[in-house]
C-alpha positions as CSV (number, residue, x, y, z in Angstrom):
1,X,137.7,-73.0,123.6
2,X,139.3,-76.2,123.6
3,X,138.1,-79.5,124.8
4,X,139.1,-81.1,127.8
5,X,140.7,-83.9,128.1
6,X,138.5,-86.7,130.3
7,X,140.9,-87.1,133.2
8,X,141.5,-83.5,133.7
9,X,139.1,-82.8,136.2
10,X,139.8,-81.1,139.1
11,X,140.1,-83.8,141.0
12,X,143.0,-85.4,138.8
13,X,144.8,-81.7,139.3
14,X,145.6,-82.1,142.5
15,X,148.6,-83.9,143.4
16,X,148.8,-87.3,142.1
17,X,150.3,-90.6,143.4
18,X,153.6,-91.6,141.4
19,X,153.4,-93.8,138.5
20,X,149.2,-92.2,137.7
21,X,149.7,-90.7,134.8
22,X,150.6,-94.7,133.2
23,X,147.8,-95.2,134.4
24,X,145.5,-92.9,133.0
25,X,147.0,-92.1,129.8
26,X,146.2,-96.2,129.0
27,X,142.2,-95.4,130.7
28,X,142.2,-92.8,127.9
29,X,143.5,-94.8,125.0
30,X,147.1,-94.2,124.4
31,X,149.6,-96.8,123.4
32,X,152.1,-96.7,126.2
33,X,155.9,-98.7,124.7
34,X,158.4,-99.8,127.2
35,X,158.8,-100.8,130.6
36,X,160.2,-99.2,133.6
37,X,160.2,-95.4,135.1
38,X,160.3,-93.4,131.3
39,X,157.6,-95.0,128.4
40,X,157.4,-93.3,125.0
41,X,153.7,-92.4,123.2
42,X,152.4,-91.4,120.2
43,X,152.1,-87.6,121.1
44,X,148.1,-86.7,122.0
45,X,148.2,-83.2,121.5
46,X,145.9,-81.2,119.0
47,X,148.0,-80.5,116.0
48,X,150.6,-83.2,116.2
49,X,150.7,-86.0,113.4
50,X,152.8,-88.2,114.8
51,X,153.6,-91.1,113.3
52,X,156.7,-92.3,115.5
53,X,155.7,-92.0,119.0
54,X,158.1,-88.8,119.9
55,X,156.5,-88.2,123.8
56,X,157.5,-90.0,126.9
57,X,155.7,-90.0,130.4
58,X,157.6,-91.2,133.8
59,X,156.4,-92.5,136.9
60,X,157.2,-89.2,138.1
61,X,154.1,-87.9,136.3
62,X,156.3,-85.7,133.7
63,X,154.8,-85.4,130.1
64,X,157.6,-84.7,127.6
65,X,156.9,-84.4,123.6
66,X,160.2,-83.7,121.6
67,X,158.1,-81.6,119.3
68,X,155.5,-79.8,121.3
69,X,156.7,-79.0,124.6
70,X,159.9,-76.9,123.3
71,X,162.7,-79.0,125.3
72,X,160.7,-78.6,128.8
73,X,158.9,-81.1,130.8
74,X,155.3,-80.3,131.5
75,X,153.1,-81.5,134.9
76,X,150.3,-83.5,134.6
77,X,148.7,-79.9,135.4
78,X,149.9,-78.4,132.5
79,X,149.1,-81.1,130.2
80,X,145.3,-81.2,131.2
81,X,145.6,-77.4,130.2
82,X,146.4,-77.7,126.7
């Protein structure tokens, strides 16, 4: 079984205001770069040494690794799943 992830509790699953996922991927420690709607990361997933940060999250709540997520977008949902 894998570990959760801190901020994926159920109450973080349901729909969250725009611009939240900033906002907690910085509560749980990750290096956010940039300004505006679009801000690239190191990538946080198990199994993924990155050393140039190849994810991005947007004010939208979208989670996008150019590596892991296979050219899709996931939702904050399907982030706290992994």
């Amino acid at each position: 079984m894998k570990p959760r992830r801190p901020f994926c509790s159920r109450r973080w699953r349901a729909a969250i205001a725009e611009g939240e996922l900033f906002r907690l991927a910085e509560q749980q420690g990750w290096t956010l770069y940039g300004r505006g709607d679009k801000r690239s990361l190191h990538c946080p997933l198990p199994g993924h040494e990155d050393h140039h940060p190849s994810a991005f999250v947007t004010a939208e709540n979208w989670f996008y690794c150019s590596v892991c997520t296979e050219g899709r977008v996931w939702t904050m949902k399907r982030l706290c799943e992994t």
